[in-house]
N, C-alpha and C positions, 0 to 999 in steps of 0.2 A: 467463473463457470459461465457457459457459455447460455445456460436457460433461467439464468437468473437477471433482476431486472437491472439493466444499467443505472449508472450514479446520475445521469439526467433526467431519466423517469421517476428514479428514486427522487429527487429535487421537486421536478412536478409534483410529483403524490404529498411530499411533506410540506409543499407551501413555505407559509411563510417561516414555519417552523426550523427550515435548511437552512437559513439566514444563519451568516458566519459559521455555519459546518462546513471543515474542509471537506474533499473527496473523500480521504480515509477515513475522517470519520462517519461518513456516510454509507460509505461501504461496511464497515463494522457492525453496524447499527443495520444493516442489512444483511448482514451474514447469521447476526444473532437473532433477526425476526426468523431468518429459515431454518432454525435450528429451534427455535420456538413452535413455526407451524409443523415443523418432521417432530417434535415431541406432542402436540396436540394429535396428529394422524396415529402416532404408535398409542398410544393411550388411549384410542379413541374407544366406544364401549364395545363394538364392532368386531376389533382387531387388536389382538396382543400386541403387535407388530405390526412398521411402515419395512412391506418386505423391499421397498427402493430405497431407502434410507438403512436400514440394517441390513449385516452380510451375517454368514453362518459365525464367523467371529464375534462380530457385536453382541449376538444374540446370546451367544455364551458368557460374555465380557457381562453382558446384563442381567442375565443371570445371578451370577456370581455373584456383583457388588449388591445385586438387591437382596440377595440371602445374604451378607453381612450386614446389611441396614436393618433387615428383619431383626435379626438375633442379636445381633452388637449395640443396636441403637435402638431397639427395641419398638420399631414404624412397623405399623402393620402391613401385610405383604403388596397390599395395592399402592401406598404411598411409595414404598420400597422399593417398586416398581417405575413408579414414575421420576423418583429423583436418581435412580439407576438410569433411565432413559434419557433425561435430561445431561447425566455426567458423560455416559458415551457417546453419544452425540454432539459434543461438545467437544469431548477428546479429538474424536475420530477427524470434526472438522480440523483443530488446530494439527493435526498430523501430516493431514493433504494439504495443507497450505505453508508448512514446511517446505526448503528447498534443499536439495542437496548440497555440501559443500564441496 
């Protein structure tokens, strides 16, 4: 994506720490920090929702699995909420970065 930061800045920012990470892994580890910060933004105490990062789907999707984490697994509806958030977001990413065959 084109607003996300390259794997040379990302290098910079992690220091010494990038030492023997390939690019892929680098870029993994950065796809999952922004899927970290779009779940801190949707959760945030603010706003139910990152309305950039969820579409009217998502928000149904999250919904949904959060009322089965409520009831089935028995989390109370804010944690339910947030590990709902976490799974489509997560989804949603591995989806767009699919390619067609």
């Amino acid at each position: 994506m084109a607003d996300r930061l390259g794997i040379r800045a990302c290098r910079q920012l992690l220091g010494a720490a990038a030492a023997g990470m390939s690019d892929g892994a680098i870029e993994q580890l950065r796809d999952q920090l922004y899927v970290v910060a779009e779940l801190v933004i949707a959760c945030g105490p603010q706003r139910r929702y990152a309305s950039t990062a969820l579409t009217n789907d998502h928000k149904d999707e999250l919904d949904e699995r959060a009322a089965i984490m409520e009831f089935d697994g028995n989390m109370n509806r804010t944690t339910a909420e947030r590990a709902a958030t976490h799974l489509v977001l997560a989804n949603s990413r591995g989806r767009s970065r699919r390619r067609p065959h």
